[in-house]
N, C-alpha and C positions, 0 to 999 in steps of 0.2 A: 064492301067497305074496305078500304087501303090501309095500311099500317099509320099513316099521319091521322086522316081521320078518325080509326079506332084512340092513338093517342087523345087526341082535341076531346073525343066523346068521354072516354071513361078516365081519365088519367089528368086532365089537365086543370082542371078544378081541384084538384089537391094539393095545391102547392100554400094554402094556408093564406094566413097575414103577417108570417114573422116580416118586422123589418128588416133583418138581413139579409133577407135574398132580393138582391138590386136585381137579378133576370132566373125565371125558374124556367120549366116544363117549356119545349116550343122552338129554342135553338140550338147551335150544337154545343153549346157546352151552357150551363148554368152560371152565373156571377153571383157571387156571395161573399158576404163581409164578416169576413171573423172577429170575433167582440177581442178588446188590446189585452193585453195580459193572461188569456184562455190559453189550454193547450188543445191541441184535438183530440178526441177519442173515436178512432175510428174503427170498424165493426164490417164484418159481408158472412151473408150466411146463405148456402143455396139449398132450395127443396124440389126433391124430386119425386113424380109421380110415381107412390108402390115404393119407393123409398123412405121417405121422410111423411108420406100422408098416402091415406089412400083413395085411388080415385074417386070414388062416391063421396068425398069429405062434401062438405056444405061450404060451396063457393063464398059466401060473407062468414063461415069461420075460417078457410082458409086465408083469407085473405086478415084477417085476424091476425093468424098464428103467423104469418110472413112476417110480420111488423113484430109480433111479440118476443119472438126468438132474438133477433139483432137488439130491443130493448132491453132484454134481459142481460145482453153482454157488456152494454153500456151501464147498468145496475150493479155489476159488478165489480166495476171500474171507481165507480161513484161519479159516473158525469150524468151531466145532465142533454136529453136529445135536441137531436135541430134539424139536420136537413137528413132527405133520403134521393137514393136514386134506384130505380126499380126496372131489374129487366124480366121479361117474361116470356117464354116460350110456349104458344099453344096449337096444336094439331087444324083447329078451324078458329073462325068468331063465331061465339055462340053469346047473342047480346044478352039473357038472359042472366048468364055466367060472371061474365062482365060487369054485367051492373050490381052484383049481390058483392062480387069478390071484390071492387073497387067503395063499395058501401061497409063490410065490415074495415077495411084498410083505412078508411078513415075517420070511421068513429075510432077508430082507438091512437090514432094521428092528431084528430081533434083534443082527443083526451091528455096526450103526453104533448101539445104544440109542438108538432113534428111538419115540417113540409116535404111534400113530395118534390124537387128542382129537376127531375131527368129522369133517364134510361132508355132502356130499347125494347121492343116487342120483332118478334120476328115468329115464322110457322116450324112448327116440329113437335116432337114429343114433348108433352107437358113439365115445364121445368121454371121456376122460379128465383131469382135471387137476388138478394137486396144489402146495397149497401147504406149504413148510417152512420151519420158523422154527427156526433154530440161534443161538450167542452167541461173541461174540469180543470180546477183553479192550479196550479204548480202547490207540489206537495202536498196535493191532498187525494192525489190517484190510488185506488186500490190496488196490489198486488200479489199476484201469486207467491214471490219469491219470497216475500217479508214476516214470513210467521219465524217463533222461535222459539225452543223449546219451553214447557212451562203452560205456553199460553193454551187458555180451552176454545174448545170446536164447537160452532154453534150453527144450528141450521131455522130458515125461515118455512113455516105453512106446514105442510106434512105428505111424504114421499111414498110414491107408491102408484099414486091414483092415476096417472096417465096410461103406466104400465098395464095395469089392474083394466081398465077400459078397454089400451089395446086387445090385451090375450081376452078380453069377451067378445071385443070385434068380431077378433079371427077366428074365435067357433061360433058365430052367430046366436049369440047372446045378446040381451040388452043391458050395459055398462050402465044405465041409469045417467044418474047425474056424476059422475065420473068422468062421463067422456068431453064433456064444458071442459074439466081438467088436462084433458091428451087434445083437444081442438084447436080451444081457449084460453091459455096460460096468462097469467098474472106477471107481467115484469115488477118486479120490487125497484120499480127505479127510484122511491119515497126512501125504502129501507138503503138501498143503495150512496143517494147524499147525503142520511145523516150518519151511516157508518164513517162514511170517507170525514167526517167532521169528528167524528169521536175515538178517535184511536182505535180503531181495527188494527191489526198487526197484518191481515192479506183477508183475502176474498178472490170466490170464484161461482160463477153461474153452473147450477146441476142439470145440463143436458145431457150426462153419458151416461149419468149413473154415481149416486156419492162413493163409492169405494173410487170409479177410475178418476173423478174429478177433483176429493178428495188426494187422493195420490199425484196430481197434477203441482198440489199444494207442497206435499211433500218434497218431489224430489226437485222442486225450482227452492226451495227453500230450504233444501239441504238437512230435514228431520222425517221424521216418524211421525206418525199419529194411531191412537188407540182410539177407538169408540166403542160403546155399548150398546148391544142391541136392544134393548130394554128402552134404552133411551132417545131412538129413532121415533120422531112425534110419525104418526100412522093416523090415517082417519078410520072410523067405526070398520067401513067397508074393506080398506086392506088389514087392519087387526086379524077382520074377524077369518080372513083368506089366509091368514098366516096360520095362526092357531089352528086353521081344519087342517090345512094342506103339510103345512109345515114348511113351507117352500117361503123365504125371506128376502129370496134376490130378487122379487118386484121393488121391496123397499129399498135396496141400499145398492140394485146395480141396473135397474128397470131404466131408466132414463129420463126424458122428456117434462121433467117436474119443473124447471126455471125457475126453483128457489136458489137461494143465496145458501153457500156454505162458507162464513167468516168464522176466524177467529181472535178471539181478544185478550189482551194479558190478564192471567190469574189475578181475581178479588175484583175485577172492573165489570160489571155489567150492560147488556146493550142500551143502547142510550132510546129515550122516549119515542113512540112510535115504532118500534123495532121489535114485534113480536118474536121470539124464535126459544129454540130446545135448545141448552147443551148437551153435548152426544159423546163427549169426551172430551182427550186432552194431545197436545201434541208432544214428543219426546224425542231424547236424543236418538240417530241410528237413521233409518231409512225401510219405507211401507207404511201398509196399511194393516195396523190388526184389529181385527174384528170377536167381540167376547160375550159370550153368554150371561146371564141372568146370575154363574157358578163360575163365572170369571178363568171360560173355558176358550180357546181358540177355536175360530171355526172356519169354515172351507172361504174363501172369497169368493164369491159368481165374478164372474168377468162381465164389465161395462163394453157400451157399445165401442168400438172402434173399426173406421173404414180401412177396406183392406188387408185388416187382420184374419 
């Protein structure tokens, strides 16, 4: 099978029903009609095999977590998705592969009305990356920059679990239902638009880890933030890993969780349908401090970063 073909077979039926895409998937560029008044939000995020997933993953969740990650950036934002373009690099065609990893990609496409309009496929080491372009009204984008002192730090779901999955992966353990959590992610693109509606003062998606992403918030916004550990929502299964182990940087610098970490000005609470913790407060200065149960400082684990 040739590279067009493989597109036509797995890839070309995703292109959805939005009516804005006047030409998708098929030639060389896609035609699309941006709604009048939208700004764009656009989004690329690439995975690499043994990097970012490991090869054994389950071709329909990876193909999942492809879509989830760039959703999750646009959740952040508060826009809402639209179009995708997807490139993929794979060593052979294995139709099998194919048809799982292009079926979980668009059950969750179908779910957020996302179309696929392009990209490229070519052969080599297994490497994935997708970009997505969603829209968000003027002045109501989320931002890093915009927190201020005062305002408290709220995060959505509960941190840990991807992390907690991976390290049972890598000693060959079974994570249980943890690892839906490190596969499967949940983009809060619902919590996402109604923050961007209700006064958030900034927002940011927790792919590195909340101390580094966290800190992201910080120093684009020119303050400090304090949080308590106590107050990091955890699920039963990292609770109960913390208190044996005593080891908390799953929770607060593991990664891979694609919750939201906003925050919103003192006395204002998150608006309806916006589950989430507060976990602290932000303050004048700059960093990230981290405080005990005895409102003690404690070590920060270092978040993921490339090339570091």
């Amino acid at each position: 099978m040739a590279e067009f073909q493989l597109i036509e077979r797995y890839f070309s039926g995703l292109s959805g029903t939005r009516q804005d895409v006047a030409l998708g998937v098929g030639d060389d560029c896609a035609l699309l009609e941006a709604p009048p008044g939208m700004r764009l939000a656009m989004t690329m995020d690439t995975l690499i095999a043994g990097r970012h997933f490991l090869p054994d993953v389950a071709p329909r969740a990876l193909g999942h977590k492809v879509l989830a990650v760039n959703l999750s950036d646009l959740a952040a934002m508060g826009a809402r998705p639209a179009w995708a373009l997807l490139s993929i690099s794979l060593p052979a065609i294995d139709h099998e592969w194919l048809s799982a990893f292009s079926a979980g990609f668009s059950a969750l496409a179908a779910e957020h009305d996302v179309a696929l309009v392009g990209g490229d496929t070519c052969q080599g080491h297994m490497s994935i990356t997708l970009q997505l372009t969603g829209f968000v009204e003027p002045g109501r984008a989320l931002r890093r920059s915009t927190a201020r002192p005062g305002d408290k730090i709220y995060v959505t779901g509960t941190l840990g679990d991807a992390a907690l999955a991976l390290k049972r992966l890598l000693a060959d353990e079974d994570p249980g239902d943890l690892r839906q959590r490190l596969e499967q992610p949940c983009p809060r693109i619902a919590e996402g638009r109604a923050l961007s509606g209700a006064g958030a003062t900034s927002c940011i998606d927790l792919s590195d880890g909340l101390v580094a992403d966290l800190g992201h918030i910080c120093q684009q916004s020119g303050c400090a933030a304090r949080i308590l550990l106590e107050r990091i929502p955890m699920s039963a299964q990292v609770r109960e890993y913390v208190s044996v182990t005593g080891d908390f940087a799953l929770a607060v610098a593991g990664g891979d969780d694609y919750e939201l970490c906003f925050t919103l000005p003192a006395g204002e609470a998150p608006p309806d349908g916006v589950e989430a913790a507060c976990i602290g407060e932000m303050l004048p200065g700059q960093g990230v401090e981290l405080l005990d149960a005895r409102s003690r400082a404690l070590p920060l684990p270092r978040g993921w970063e490339h090339f570091a």
